[in-house]
N, C-alpha and C positions, 0 to 999 in steps of 0.2 A: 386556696390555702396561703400562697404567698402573700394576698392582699394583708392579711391579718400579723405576719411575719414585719411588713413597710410598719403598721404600728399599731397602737394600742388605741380603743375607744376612748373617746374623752371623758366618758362616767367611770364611776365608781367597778363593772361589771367589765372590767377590762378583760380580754383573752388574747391568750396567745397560742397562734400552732405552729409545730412545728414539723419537718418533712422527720420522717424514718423509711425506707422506701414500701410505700404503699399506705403507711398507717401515722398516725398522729398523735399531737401529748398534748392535751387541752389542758391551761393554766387559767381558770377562773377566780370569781370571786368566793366559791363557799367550794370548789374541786378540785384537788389535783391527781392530775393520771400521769403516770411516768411509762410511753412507751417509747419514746423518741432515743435514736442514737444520739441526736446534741444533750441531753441530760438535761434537765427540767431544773438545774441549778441556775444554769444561762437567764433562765424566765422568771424562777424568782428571784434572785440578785436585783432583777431592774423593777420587779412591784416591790421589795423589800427595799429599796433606792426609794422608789417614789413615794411609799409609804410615810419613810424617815425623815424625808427633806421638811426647808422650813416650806410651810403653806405656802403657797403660789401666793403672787400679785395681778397673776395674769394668766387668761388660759392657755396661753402658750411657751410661759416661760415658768425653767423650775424656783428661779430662785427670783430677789430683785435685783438682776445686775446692771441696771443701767438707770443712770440718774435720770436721764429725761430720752424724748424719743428722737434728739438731734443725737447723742453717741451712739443708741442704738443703728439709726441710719447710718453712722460714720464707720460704724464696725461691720454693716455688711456692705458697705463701701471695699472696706479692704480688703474682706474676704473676695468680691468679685474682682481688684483691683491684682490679688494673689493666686489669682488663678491665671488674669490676664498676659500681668509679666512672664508666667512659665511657658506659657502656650505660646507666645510673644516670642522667646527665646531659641522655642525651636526651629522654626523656621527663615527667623532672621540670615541665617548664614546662607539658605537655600537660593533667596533671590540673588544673593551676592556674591555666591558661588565661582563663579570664576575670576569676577574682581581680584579676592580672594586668594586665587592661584597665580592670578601674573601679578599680584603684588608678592605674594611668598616666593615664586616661582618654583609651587609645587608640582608634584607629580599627579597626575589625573588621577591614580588610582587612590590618593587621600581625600579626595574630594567626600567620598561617603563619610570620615571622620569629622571633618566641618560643621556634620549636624550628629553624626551616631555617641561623639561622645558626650555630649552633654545628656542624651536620655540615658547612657549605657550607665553612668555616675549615680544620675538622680534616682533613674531605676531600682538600679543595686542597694542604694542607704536609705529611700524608701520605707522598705520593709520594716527595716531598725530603729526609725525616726519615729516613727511614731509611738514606740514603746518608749519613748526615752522623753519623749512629752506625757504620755501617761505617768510617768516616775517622779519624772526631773521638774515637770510645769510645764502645761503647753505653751503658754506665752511665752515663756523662758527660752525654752528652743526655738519657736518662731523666730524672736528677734535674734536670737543668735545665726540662726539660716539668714534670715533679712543680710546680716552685716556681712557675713563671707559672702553672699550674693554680689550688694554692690562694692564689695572690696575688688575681686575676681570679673566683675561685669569691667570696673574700667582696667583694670589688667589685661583685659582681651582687645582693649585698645591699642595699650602699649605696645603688646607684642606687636606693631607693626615698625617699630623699632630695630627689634631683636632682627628681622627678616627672616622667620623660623618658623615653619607652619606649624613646627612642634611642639613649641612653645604656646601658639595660639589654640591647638587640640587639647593642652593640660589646662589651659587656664579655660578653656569650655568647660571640660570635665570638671576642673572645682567649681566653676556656677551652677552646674548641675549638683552636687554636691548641697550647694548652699539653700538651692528651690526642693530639696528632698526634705529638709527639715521644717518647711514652710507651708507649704501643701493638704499634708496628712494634719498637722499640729491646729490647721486653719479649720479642719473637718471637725475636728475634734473638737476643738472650742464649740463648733455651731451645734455638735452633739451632745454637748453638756447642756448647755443654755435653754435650747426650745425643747419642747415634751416631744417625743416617738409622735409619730402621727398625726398633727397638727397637719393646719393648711399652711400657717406662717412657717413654719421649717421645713415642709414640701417646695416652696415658692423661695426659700433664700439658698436652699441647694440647689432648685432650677435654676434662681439669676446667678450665681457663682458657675457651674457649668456652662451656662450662658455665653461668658467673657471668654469659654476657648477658643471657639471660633474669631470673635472678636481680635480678642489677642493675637490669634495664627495672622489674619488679615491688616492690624495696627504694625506687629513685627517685619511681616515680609512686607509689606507697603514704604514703610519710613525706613528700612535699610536700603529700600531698591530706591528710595528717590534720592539717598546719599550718593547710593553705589552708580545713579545715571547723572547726576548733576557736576560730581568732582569725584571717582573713583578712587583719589588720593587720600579723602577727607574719611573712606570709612570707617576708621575707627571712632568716629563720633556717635556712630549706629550703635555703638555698644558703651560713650560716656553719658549719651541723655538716655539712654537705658539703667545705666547706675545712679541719674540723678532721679529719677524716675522713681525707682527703688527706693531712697535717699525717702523720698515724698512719702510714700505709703507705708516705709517703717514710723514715720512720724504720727502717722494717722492711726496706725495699728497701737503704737503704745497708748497714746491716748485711750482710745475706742472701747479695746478688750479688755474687760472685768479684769480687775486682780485676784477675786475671790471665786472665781473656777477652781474646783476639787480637783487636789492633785496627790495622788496614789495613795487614796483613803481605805484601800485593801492591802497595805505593804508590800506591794508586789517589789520584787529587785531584779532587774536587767541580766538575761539570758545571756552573759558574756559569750560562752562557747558557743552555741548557737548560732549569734549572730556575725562573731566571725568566720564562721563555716557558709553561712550563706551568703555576705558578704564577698568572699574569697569565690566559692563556687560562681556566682552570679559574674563576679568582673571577667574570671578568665574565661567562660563560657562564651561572653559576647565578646570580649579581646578576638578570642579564636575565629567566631563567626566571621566579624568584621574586619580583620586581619586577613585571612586563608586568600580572601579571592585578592586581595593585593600582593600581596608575596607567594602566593601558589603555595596550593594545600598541601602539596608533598615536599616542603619542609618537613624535618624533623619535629622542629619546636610545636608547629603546628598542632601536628598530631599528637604528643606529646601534653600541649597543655588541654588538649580538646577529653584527653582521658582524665586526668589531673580531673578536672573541674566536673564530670560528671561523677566523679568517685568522690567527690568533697558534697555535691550533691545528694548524693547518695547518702551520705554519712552524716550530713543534717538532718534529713526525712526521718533516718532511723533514729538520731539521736532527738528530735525531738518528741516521735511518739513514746519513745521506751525511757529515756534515761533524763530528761530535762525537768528539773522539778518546778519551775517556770515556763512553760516553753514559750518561748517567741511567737507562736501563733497558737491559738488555743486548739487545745487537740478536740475541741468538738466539731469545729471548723474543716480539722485535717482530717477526719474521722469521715463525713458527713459528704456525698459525694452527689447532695441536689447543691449544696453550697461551692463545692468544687467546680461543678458544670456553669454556674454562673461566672465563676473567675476564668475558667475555662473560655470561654465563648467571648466574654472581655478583654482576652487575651492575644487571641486568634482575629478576633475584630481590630482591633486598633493595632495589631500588626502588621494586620491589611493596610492599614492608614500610612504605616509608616515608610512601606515600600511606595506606597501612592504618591505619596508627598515629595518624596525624593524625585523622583522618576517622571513626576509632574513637570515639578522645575526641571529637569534636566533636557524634556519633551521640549518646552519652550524655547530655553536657552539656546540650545544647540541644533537645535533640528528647526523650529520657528523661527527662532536668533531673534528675539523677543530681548526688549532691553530692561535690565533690572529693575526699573521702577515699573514699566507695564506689565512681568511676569508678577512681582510682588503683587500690584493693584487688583491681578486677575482674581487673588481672595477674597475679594469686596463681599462677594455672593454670601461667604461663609457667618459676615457679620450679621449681615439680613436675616438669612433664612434659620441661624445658628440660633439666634434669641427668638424666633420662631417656634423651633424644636423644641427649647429648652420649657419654652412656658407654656408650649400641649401637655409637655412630664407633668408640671408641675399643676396644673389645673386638672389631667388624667390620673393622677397616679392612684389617685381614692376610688376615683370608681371603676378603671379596667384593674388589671392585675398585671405585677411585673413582669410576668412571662412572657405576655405580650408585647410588651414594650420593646422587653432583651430581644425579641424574635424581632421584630420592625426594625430596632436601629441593626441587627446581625445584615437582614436584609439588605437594609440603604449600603452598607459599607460592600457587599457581595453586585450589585448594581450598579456604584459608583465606580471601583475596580473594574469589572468589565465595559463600562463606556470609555475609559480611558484608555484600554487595549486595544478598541477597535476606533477610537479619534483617528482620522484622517490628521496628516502633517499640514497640509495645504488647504486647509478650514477656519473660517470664522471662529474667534472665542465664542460669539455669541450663538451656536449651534449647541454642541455635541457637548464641549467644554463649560458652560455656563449650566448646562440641564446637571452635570455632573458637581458639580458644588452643589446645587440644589439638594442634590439627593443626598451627598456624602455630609452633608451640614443635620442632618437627622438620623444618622448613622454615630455621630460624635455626641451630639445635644441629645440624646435618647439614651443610650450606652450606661454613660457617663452617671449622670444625675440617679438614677433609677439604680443601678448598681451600689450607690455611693448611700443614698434613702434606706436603702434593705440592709445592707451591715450596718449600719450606724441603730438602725431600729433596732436590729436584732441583737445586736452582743451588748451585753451588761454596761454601765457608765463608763466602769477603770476600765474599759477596753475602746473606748472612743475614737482615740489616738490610730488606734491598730486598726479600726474601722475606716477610716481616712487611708492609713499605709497600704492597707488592700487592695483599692480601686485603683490607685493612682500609680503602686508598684505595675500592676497588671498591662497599666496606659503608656507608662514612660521606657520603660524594660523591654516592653514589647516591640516597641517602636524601632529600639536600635538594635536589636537579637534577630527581628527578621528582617531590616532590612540588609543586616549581613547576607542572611540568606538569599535575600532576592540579588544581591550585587554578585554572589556566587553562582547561582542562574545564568546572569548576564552575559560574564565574562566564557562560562561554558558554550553559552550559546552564539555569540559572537569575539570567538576567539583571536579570530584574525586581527579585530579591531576596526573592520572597516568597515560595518554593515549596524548602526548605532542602534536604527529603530528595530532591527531584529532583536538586538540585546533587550532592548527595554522593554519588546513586547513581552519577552520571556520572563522575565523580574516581572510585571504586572500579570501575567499568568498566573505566579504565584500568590500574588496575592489576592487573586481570584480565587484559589484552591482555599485559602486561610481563611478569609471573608465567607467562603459557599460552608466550609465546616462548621464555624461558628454560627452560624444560619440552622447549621442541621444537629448543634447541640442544643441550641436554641430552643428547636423544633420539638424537639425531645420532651427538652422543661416543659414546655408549656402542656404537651400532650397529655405529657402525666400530672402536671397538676391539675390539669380541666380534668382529669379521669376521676384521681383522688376526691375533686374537689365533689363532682357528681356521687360517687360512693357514697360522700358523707352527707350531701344533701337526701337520699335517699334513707338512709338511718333515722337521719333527725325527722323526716316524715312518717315512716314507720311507727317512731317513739309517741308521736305524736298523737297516730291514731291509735295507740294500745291505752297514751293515755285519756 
């Protein structure tokens, strides 16, 4: 079923199905059956789109945006180029981590902010950002993220000036801030442009996916050979990062069509909405990743941990009952085979985030591995990562997404437990090396394939939000658990004097996160091989009656 969901035939006899639990709404050429809880508006919006548009030039793109096939190339330049910088970002601070601290002369227990605030930012405006490229212009917002990016990228230099770790945790937070608008906006573009189910927009989501791994391994690489060659010099990790930036907004204004459809349904911006979840979102992971450094039994603590699930709370409701735009389309919010894919996306790459941390920190301090060789050890993620990526992209036509979410659920529940049980006094090239391997199809699988099925499925003016989906679920998730796993840690090596006990406990968890997301996984798939045999039995029936 989902196969059909990723996108439409490329004849005239296009269908689409859609999940209702157990049963279907087939959108053909001469039928329409409305049993589906997503409403069968969703399905025709986007043949009544495709209908309307001017005639193709090409079978893969809707309109003609591209003068010749050098901007085209130039445009999904950038696109991989924008996904690299963000992946890029988050892990930069990990290899250099303690640099970091005896240059701030901060306290151990900020260390998790180093890297949680810039996803806890981008996470949180996410969501928003891509509604506001649907409205506003995706390009428009692009470049706008572009600029606060590398405004804020060499401000996080500065702050080594200031001598203020606190200083350098806000100016993360606004670069995350500025790769929120960037992201979703960049999805969006590529989901306007090429037709639902094509092989060329299968394959420019895979190479954009591609670049995360890449970017994780370019980031933490060239900050740790800063942070091992002059420890003083690191804020350069973060100026050829803004020049960097500097490059691909240049590329990107060129590249990107000016004539991409922008909110050709009049939609208008969910103000209350997206302040609520905004707000709910920030102080939710504040608290997480706050609690285990100042001890949960503060007041404030507990205090804002209620706050923000009662603002929570009050979003949910307000967006299914009282929003007359919502910020997420309520067939989405409604629709709980759609749920369990963000779900499992969620749970998975949260796994990732406690991994990553705890990675570095395995290295750093227990190995005592030097910034450039903890960085370089992501080399693997490059390789095997563009690997991943373009099995999605060459599979996605013929297995079905379920499969796939279950495979990379898998790698991330695999790569988590090799990491728990890595010996401290072991070759990289053992236990540690198998473990990128795996966890590099865990990200490049996830990813692409999650990101293919919303963008197919939701209507054109929803693109943007198609983009905001995956990417909120990636970046949010990252820094929300690994508050949680840093609260783990600290429970379980209280003392402070037993480090691999602590860590083993944090990666426990995110065994627990990773084995779930596996076993929601499990689920999808189950029942869509079920459904999907139901209805191959029907249409054989029909067959022979006729």
């Amino acid at each position: 079923m989902v196969q059909h969901i990723n996108g439409f035939d490329e004849d005239s006899s296009s269908s689409m199905d859609i999940y209702k639990d157990g049963e279907t709404a087939s959108l053909g050429a001469t039928e329409k059956k409305v049993t589906s809880a997503l409403r069968v508006e969703n399905a025709a919006s986007i043949t009544e789109k495709e209908d309307n548009d001017t005639p193709t030039t090409s079978k893969w793109q809707k309109d003609d945006y591209f003068k010749n096939s050098t901007q085209e190339y130039l445009f999904i330049f950038s696109c991989m180029m924008s996904q690299l910088l963000n992946q890029a970002a988050t892990p930069q601070t990990l290899a250099i981590m303690n640099v970091l601290s005896d240059s701030f002369k901060s306290e151990g227990g900020n260390q998790t902010w180093l890297m949680a605030s810039f996803p806890l930012v981008s996470g949180s405006f996410i969501l928003i950002s891509g509604r506001f490229g649907d409205i506003y212009g995706l390009k428009k917002c692009l470049i706008g993220g572009y600029i606060m990016f590398i405004i804020w990228s060499i401000i996080s230099g500065l702050t080594d000036f200031s001598h203020s770790d606190t200083f350098f945790i806000v100016s993360r937070a606004f670069q995350g801030l500025g790769v929120a608008f960037i992201l979703p906006n960049v999805l969006g573009i590529v989901g306007n442009i090429y037709i639902p189910g094509t092989f060329r927009k299968n394959i420019v989501i895979s190479l954009i996916g591609a670049c995360a791994p890449i970017g994780a391994a370019l980031g933490s690489t060239f900050a740790g050979l800063i942070g091992t060659e002059d420890p003083s010099q690191w804020p350069w990790a973060f100026y050829a990062f803004g020049i960097t930036s500097a490059i691909n907004l240049g590329i990107s204004i060129y590249s990107i069509p000016n004539n991409v459809p922008t909110n050709i349904h009049g939609f208008s911006m969910d103000w209350i909405g997206s302040l609520l979840a905004v707000i709910g979102l920030i102080l939710l992971n504040f608290v997480w990743n706050q609690g285990p450094i100042v001890g949960w039994e503060k007041a404030y603590i507990i205090v804002l941990l209620i706050v923000s699930i009662v603002v929570l709370a009050v979003f949910v409701i307000y967006e299914l009952r009282m929003a007359v735009v919502p910020l997420l389309p309520r067939e989405i919010m409604k629709n709980r085979y759609m749920l369990m894919v963000l779900l499992a996306l969620f749970l998975g790459w949260g796994s990732f985030g406690i991994f990553s941390f705890y990675y570095f920190s395995f290295l750093l301090n227990l190995r005592h591995y030097t910034a450039l060789w903890a960085g370089g050890t992501y080399f693997m993620f490059a390789i095997f990562g563009i690997v991943a990526a373009l099995v999605v992209g060459f599979t996605i036509k013929k297995s079905t997404a379920p499969i796939i979410l279950f495979v990379s659920m898998v790698a991330f529940t695999v790569g988590s437990a090799m990491l728990a049980v890595t010996p401290v006094h072991q070759t990289y090239f053992r236990m540690n090396l198998g473990t990128m391997v795996i966890l590099s199809f865990g990200m490049d699988m996830s990813f692409p394939a999650a990101s293919i099925i919303l963008s197919d499925f939701l209507p054109m003016q929803y693109q943007g939000m198609a983009g905001s989906l995956a990417n909120t679920m990636v970046n949010y998730s990252m820094s929300l658990c690994l508050g949680m796993g840093t609260t783990v840690e600290r429970q379980v090596n209280k003392s402070g004097d037993d480090l691999l006990k602590g860590y083993r406990g944090a990666e426990y968890l995110g065994i627990g996160l990773a084995g779930l997301a596996a076993v929601i996984a499990l689920w999808f798939m189950a029942e869509d091989f079920w459904i999907e045999r139901k209805r191959g039995l029907e249409r054989a029936k029909e067959i022979d009656l006729s």
